[in-house]
VOPATI-803356 format. One record per residue: residue in one letter; x, y negated, z of N, C-alpha, C, O in turn. Coordinates in pm, whole numbers, padded with zeros to 5 digits, always signed. Atoms other than C-alpha are relative to their C-alpha. Example, Ala and Ser with C-alpha at 12.3 -4.5 7.8 and 13.67 -1.06 7.14 Angstrom:
residues 2
A+00089+00119+00000+01230+00450+00780+00090-00120+00000+00194-00118+00066
S-00082+00119-00006+01367+00106+00714-00077-00109+00073-00026-00220+00090
//
This chain:
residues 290
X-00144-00020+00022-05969-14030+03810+00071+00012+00134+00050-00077+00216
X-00094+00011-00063-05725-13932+04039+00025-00098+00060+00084-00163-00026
X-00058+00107-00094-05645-14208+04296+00145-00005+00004+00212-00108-00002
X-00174+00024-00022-05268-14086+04335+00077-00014-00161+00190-00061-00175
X-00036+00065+00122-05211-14132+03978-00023-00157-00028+00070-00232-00057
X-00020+00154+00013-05342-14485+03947+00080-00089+00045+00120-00195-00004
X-00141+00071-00066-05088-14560+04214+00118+00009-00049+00202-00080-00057
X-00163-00018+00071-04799-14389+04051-00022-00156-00113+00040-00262-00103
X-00035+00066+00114-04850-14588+03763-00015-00176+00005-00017-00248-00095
X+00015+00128-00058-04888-14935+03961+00170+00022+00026+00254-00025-00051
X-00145-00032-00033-04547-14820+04114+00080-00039-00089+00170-00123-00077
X-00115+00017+00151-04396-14792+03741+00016-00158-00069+00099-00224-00132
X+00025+00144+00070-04543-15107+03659+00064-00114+00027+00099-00212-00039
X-00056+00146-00102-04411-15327+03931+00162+00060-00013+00250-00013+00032
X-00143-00009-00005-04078-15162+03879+00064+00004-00142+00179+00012-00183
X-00047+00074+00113-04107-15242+03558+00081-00098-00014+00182-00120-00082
X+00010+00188-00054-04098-15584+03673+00144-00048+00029+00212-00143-00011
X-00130+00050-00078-03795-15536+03900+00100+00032-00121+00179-00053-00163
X-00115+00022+00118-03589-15400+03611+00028-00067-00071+00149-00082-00084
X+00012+00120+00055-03662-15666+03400+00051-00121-00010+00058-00197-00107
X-00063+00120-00049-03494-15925+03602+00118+00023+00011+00158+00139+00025
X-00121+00010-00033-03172-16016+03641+00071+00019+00076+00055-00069+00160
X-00037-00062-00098-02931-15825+03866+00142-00032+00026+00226-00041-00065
X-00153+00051-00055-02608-15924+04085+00013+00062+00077-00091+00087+00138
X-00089-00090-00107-02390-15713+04317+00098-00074+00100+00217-00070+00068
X-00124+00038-00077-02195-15878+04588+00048+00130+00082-00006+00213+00155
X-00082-00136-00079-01878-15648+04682+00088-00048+00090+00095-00166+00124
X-00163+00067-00054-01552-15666+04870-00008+00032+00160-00112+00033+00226
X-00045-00067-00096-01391-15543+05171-00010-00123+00101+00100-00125+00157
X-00016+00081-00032-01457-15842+05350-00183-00082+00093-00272-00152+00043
X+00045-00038-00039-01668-15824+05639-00144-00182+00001-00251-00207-00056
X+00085+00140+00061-01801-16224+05685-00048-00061-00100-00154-00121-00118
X+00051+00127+00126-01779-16384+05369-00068+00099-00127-00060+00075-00248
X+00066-00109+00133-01972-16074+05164-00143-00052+00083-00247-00074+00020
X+00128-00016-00040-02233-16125+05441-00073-00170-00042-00185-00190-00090
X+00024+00137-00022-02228-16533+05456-00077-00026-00210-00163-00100-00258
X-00022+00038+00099-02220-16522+05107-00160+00073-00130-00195+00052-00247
X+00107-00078+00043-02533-16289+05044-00132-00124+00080-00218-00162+00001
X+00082+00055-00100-02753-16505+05322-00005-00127-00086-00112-00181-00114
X+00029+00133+00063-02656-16817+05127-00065-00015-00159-00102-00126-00196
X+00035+00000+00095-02767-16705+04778-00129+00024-00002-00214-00020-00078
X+00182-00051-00047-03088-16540+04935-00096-00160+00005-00207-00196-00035
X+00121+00094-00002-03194-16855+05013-00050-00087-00160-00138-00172-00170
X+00025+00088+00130-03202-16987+04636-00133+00035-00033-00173+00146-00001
X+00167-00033+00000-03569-16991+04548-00030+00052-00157-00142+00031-00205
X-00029-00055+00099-03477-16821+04223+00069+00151+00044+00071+00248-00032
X-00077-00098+00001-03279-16573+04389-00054+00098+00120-00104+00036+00214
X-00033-00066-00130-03298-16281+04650+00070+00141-00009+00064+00241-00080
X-00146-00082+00031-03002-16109+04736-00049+00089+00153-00134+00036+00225
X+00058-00074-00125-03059-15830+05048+00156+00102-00004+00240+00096-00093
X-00106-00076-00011-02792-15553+05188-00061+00103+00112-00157+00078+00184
X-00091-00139+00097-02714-15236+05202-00088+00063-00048-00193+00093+00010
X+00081-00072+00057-02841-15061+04933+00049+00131+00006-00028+00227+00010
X-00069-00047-00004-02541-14864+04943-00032+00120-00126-00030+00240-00099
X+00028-00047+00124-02621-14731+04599+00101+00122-00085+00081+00230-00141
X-00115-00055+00093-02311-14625+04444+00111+00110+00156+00156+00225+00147
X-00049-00136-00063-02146-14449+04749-00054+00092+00114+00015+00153+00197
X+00060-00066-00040-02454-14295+04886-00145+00082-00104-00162+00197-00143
X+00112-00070+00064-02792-14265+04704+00042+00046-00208-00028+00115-00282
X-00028-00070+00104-02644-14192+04373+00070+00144-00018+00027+00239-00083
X-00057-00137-00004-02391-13920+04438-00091+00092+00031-00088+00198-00032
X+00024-00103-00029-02642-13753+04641-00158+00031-00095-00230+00131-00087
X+00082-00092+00137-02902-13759+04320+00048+00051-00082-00010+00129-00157
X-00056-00067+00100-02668-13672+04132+00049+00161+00013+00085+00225-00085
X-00059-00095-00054-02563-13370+04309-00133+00099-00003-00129+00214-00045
X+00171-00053-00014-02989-13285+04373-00006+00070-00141-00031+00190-00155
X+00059-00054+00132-03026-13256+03986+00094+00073-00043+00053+00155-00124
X-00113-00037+00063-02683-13139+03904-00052+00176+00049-00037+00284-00009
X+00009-00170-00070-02803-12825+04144-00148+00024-00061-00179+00136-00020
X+00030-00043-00007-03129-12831+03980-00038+00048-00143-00145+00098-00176
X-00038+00005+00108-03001-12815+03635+00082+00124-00011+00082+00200-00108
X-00021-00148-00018-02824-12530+03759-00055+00106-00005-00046+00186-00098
X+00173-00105-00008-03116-12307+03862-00046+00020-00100-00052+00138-00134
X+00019-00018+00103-03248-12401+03545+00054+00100-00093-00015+00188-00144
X-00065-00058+00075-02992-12259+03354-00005+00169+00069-00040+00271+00010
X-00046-00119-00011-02906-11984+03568-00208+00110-00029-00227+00228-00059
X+00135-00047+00006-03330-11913+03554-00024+00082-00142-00090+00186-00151
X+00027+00048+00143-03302-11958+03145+00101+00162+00038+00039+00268+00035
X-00064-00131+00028-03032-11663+03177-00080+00141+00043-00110+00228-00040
X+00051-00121-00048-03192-11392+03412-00123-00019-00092-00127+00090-00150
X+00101-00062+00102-03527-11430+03166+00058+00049-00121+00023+00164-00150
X-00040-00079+00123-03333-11372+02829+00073+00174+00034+00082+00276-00034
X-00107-00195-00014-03119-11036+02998-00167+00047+00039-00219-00032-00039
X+00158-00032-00092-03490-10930+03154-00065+00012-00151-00136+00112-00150
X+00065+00029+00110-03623-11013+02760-00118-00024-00008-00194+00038-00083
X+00107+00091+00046-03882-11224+02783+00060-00125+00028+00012-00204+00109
X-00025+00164+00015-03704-11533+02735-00100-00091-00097-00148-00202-00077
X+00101+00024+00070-03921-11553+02450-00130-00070+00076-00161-00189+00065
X+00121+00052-00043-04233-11585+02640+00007-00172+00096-00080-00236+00156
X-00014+00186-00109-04088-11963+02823+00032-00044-00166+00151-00038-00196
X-00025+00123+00076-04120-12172+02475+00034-00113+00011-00056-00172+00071
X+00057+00141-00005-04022-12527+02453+00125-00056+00018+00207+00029-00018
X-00093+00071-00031-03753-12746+02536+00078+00029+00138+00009+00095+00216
X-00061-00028-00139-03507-12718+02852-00057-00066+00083-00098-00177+00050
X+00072+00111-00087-03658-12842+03164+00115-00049+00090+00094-00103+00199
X-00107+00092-00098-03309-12962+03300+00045-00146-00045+00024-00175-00163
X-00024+00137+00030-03196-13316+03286+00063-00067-00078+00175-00073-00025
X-00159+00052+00068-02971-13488+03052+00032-00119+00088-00045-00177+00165
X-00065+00156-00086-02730-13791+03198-00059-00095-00025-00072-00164+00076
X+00073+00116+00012-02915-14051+03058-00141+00026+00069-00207-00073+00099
X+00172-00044-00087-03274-13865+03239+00051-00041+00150-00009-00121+00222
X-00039+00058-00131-03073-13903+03552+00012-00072+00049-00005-00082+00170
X-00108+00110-00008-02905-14192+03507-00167-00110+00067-00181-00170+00174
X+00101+00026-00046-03300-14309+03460-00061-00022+00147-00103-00115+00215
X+00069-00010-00175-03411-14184+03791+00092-00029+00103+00059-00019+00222
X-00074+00055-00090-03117-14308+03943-00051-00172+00023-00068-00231+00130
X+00044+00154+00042-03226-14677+03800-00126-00022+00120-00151-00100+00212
X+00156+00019-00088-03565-14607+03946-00016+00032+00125-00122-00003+00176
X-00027-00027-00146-03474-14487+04284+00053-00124+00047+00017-00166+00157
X-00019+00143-00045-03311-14824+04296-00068-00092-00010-00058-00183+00072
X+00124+00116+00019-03569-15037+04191-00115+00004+00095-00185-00094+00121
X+00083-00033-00079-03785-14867+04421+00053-00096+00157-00027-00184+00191
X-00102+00049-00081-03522-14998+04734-00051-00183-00043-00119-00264+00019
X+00033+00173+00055-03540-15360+04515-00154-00074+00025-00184-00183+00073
X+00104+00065+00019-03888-15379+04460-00098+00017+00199-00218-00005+00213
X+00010+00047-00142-03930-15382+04883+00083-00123+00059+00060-00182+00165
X-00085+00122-00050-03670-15650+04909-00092-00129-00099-00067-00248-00083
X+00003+00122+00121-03824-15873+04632-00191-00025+00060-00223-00139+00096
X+00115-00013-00054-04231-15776+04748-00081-00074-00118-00096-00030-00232
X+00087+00130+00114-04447-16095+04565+00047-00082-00075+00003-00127-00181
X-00093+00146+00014-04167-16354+04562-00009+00026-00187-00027+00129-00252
X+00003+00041+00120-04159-16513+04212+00146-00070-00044+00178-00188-00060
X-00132+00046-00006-03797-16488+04160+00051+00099-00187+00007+00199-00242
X-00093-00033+00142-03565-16437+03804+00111+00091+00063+00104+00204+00015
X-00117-00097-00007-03249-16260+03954+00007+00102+00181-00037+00060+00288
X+00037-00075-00106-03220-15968+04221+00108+00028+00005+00176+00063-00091
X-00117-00013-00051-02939-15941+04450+00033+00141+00066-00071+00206+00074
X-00010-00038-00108-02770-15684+04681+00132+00046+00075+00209+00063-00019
X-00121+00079-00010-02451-15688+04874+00015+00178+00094-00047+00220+00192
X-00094-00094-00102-02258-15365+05007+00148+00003-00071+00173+00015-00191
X-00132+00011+00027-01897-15388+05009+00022+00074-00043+00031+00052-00164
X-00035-00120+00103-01809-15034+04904-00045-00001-00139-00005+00087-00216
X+00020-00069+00164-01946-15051+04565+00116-00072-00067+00121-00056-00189
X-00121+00024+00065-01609-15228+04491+00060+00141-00049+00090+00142-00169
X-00043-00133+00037-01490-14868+04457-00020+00045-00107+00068+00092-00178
X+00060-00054+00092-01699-14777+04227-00124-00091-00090-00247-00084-00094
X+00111+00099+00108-01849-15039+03974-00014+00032-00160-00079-00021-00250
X+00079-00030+00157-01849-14864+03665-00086+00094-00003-00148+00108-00109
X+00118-00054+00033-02091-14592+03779-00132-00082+00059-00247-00036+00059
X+00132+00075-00002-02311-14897+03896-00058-00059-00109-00178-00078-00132
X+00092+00048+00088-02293-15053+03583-00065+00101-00162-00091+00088-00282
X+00013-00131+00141-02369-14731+03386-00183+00024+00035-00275+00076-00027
X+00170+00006-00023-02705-14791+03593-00083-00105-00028-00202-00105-00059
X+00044+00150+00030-02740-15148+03551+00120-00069-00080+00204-00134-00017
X-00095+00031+00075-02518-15233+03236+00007-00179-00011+00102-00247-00049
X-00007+00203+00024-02610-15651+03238+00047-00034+00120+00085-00151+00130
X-00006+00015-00136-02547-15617+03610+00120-00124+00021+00219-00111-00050
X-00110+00133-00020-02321-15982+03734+00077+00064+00122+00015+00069+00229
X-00085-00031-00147-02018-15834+03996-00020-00151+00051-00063-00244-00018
X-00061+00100-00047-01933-16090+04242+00106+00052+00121+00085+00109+00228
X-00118-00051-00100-01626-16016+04418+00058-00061+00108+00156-00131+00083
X-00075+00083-00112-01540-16148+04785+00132+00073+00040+00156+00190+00071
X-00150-00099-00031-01168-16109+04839+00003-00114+00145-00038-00230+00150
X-00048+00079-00093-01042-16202+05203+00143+00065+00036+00168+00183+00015
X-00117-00034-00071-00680-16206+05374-00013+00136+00042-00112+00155+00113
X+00051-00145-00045-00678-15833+05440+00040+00011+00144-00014+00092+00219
X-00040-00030-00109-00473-15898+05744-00153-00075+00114-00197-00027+00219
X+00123+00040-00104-00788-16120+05898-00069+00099-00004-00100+00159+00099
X+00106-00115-00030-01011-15858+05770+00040+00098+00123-00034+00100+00221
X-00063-00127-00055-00785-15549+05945-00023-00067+00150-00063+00006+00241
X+00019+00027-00176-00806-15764+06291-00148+00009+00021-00197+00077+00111
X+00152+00006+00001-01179-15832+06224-00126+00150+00054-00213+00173+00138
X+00027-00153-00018-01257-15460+06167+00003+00085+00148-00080+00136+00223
X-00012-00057-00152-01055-15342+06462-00071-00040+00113-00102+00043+00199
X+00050+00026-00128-01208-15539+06715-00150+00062-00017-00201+00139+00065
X+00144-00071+00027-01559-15448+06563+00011+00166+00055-00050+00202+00156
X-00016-00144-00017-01472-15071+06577+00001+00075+00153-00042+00186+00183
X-00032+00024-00116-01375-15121+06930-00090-00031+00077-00100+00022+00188
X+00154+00054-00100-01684-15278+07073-00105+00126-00075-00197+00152+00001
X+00134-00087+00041-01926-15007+06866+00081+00127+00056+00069+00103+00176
X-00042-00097-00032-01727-14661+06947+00097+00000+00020+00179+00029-00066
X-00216+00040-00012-01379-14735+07109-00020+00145+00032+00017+00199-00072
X-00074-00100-00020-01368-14377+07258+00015+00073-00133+00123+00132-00126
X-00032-00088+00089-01379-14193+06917+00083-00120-00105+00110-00064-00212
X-00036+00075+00063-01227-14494+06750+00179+00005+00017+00264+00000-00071
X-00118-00028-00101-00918-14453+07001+00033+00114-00031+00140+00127-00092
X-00092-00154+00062-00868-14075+06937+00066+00007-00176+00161+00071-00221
X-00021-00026+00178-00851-14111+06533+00128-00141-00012+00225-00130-00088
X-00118+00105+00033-00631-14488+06579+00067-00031+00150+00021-00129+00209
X-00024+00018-00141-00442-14467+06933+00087-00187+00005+00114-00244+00111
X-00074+00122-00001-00261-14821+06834-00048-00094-00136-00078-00043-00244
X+00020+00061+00055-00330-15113+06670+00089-00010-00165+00025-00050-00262
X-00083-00033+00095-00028-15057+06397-00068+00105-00141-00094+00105-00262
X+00025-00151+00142-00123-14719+06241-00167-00030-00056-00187-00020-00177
X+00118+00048+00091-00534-14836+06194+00021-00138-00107-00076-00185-00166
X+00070+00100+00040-00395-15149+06026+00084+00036-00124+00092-00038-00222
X-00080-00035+00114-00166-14951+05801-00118+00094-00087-00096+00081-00207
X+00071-00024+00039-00463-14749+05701-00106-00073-00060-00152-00046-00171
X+00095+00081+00067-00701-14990+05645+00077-00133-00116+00001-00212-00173
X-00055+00090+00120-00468-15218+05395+00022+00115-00109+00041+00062-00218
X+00019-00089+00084-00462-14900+05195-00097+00048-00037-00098+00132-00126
X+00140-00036+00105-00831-14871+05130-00016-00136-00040-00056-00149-00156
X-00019+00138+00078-00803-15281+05095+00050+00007-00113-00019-00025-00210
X-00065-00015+00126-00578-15223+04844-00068+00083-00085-00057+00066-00206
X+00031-00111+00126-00732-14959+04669-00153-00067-00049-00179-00058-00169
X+00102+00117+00008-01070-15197+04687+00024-00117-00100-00026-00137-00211
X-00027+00089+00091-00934-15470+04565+00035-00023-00132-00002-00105-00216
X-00058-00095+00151-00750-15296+04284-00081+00029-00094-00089-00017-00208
X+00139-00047+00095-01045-15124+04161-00107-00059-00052-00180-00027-00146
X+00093+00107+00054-01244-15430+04165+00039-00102-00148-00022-00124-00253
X-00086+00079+00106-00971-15659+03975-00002+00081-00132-00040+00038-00241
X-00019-00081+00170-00911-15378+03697-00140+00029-00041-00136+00066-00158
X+00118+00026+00002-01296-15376+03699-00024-00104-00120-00050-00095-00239
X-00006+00124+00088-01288-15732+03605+00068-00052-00077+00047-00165-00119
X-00058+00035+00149-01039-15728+03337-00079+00034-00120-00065+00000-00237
X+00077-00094+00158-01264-15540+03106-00140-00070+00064-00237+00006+00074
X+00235+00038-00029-01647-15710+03219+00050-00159+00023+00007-00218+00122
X-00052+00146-00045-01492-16056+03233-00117-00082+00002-00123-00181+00076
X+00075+00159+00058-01781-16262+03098-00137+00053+00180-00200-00039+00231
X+00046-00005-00090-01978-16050+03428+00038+00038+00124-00034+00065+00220
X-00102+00073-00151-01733-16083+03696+00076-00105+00045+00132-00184-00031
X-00003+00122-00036-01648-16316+03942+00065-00007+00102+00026+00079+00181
X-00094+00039-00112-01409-16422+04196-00052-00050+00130-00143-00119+00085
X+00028+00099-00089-01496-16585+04539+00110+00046+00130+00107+00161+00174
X-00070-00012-00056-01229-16620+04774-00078-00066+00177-00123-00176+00210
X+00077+00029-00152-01366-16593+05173+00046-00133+00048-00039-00201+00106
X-00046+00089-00061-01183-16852+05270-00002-00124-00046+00048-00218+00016
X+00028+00115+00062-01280-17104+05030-00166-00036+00035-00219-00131-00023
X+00104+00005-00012-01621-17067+05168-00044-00086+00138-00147-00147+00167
X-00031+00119-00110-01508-17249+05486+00029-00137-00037+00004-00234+00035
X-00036+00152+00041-01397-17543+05313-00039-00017-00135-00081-00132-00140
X+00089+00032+00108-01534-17540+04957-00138+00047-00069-00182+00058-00183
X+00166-00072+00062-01883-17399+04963-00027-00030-00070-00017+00035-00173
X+00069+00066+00129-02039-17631+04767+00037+00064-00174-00020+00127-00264
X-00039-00034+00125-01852-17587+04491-00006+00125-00051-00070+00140-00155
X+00049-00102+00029-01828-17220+04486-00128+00050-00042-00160+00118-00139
X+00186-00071+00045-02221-17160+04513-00029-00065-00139-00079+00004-00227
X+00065-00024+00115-02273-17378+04233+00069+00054-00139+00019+00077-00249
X-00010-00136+00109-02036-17173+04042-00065+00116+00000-00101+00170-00105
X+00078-00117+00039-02200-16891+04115-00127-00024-00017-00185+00084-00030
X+00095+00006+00049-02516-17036+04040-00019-00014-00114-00124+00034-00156
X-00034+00000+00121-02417-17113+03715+00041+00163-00065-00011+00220-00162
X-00001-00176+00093-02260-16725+03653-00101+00047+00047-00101+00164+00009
X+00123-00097+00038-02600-16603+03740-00106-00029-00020-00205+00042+00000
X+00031+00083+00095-02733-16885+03559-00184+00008+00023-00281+00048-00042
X+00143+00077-00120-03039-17004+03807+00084-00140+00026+00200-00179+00011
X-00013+00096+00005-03072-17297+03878+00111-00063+00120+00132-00003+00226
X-00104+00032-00085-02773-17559+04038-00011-00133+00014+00080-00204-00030
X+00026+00112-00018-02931-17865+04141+00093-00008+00147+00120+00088+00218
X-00080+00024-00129-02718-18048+04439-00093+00029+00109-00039+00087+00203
X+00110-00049-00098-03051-17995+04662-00013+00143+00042-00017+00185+00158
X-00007-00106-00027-03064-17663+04596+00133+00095+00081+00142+00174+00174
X-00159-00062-00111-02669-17581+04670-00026-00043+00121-00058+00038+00208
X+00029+00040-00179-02718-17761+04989-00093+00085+00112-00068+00111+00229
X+00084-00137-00072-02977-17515+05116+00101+00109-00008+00134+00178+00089
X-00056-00170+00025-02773-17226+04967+00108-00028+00136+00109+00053+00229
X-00117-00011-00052-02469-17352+05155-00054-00019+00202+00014+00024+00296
X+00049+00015-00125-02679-17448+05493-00032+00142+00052+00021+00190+00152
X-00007-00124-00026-02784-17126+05503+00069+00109+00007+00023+00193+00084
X-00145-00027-00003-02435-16952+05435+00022-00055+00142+00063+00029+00223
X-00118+00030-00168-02316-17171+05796-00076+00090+00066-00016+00189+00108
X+00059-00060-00115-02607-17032+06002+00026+00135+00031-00035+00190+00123
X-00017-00148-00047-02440-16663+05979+00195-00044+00035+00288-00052-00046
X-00119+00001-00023-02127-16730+06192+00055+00122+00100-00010+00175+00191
X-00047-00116-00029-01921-16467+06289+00148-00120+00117+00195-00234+00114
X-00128+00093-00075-01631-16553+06566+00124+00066-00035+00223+00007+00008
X-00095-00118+00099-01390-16268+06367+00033-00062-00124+00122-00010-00192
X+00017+00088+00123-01427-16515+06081+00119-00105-00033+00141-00166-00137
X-00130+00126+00022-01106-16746+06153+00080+00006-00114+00090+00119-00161
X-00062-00040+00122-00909-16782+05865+00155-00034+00113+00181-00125+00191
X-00110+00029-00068-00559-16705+05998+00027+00104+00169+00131+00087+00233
X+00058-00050-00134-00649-16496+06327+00115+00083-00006+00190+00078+00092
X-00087-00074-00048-00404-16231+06236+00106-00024+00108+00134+00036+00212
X-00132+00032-00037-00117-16395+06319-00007+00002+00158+00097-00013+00222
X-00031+00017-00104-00257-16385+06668+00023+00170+00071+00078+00199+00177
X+00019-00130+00001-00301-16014+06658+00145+00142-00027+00161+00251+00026
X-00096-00045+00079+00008-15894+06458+00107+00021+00054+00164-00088+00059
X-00195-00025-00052+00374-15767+06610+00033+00053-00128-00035+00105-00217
X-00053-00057+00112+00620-15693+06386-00024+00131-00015-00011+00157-00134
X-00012-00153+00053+00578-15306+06386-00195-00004-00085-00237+00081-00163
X+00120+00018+00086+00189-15443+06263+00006-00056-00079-00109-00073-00120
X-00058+00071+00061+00358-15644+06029+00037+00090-00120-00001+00080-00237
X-00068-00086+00111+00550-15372+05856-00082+00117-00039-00039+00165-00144
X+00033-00054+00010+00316-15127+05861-00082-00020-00112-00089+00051-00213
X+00077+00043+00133+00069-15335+05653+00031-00045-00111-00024-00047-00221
X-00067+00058+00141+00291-15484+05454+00072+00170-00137+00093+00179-00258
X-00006-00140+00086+00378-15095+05330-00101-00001-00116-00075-00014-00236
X+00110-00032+00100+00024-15045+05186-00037-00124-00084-00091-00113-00193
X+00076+00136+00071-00055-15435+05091+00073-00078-00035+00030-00172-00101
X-00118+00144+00059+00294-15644+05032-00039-00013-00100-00092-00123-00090
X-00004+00020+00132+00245-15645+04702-00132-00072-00025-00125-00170-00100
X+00141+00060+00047-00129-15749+04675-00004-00134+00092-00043-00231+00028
X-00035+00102-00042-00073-16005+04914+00076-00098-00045+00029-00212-00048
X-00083+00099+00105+00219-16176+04722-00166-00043-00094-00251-00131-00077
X+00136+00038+00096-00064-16123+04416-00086-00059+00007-00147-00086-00097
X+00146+00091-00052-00335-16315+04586+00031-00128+00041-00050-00221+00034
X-00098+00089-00043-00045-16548+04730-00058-00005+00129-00078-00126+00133
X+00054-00019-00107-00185-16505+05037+00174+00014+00084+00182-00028+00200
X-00164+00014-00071+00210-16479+05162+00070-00138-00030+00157-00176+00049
X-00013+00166+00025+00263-16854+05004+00002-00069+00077+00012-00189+00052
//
């Protein structure tokens, strides 16, 4: 037999496996406490959570776009044989995809990604943490419908200082031509915050019983408690031994961008008003202006 067949079908098998298990998404515009917050669940010996899969605003669009073009071809193939008249002679069913065939090999392109993060480990739920899929969580869970959100919201104004300085140390000269002042990048970036946050919240009005709140800044002062809520919504185990690891491992990723409060050292009024344009309102909403 074939050798590269016995493998395919080892492949299918073990990603059987990974589908099988239980799946969580950490999102949110929120550069520390998405990461702190992935590192500390990883360590649950039930759990492993890994990042970026970047699923939903990379490897899906661009399968979807692969088959969409080759569903095209198809068709346009299916036409030039019937005008030509031998359409006749191609019997059988269409060989282009339906959404649910896609949707499939979208599943399995991800499991493939999973089942390298997960390897031997003898774990129940499978994590993975990119912030952008706040954007877009109903074509993740159209891939993974049991899928648990977990949503990190932080102060957008810490984030917006956080960001900038990051942006600044990796490519200040092209960073500098597109934001020449600290004002106009922080009025931009509270307007994809906002539109993040938004999309997540109206998300979680409708998936309530599998979304979940975690506020960054409660992760500085009430870890504990948080993890073993979220060990409970993704309903592994929440022994005090175990949180204590989760949360030990959560400190050891410290960021110095991480202050809760930092804006204020960052902020003039014309950075003030600018953000408060795109975000007053969600700020009140979060009380984060309280």
């Amino acid at each position: 037999m074939n050798t590269s067949i016995i493998d395919y079908r080892r492949i299918l098998l073990r990603l059987s496996k990974v589908l099988e298990k239980k799946h969580f998404f950490i999102v949110g515009l929120t550069r520390p406490g998405t990461v702190w917050l992935q590192h500390a669940i990883n360590a649950h010996p039930e759990a492993c959570c890994k990042g970026e899969g970047h699923f939903t605003n990379a490897l899906f669009p661009l399968l979807g776009t692969a088959y969409g073009n080759y569903n095209k071809h198809m068709l346009t193939d299916k036409a030039r044989l019937e005008a030509a008249g031998i359409g006749a002679a191609n019997p059988g069913p269409s060989s282009a995809y339906s959404n649910n065939e896609v949707r499939f090999l979208m599943a399995t392109a991800a499991a493939l990604t999973m089942d390298k993060w997960v390897g031997d480990e003898d774990i129940s739920c499978i994590g993975e943490k990119t912030p952008e899929h706040a954007l877009n969580l109903e074509s993740l869970v159209e891939i993974f419908p049991d899928a648990k959100i977990v949503h990190v919201i932080r102060d957008g104004r810490d984030e917006v200082a956080s960001v900038y300085g990051y942006n600044q140390r990796v490519n200040p000269e092209g960073f500098a031509s597109k934001f020449p002042d600290f004002a106009s990048f922080a009025e931009s970036f509270a307007g994809n915050w906002t539109r993040a946050v938004g999309a997540a919240r109206y998300f979680g009005r409708s998936h309530g019983d599998n979304y979940m709140e975690i506020r960054s800044e409660d992760l500085h002062t009430e870890a504990s408690s948080d993890i073993e809520r979220l060990c409970r919504f993704l309903e592994i185990e929440d022994d005090p031994e175990v949180i204590s690891l989760c949360v030990e491992a959560g400190r050891k990723i410290a960021f110095d961008d991480g202050v809760i409060g930092q804006w204020q050292e960052h902020f003039d009024d014309e950075t003030a008003a600018a953000f408060n344009r795109q975000a007053g309102e969600l700020l009140k909403l979060l009380d984060y202006n309280s």
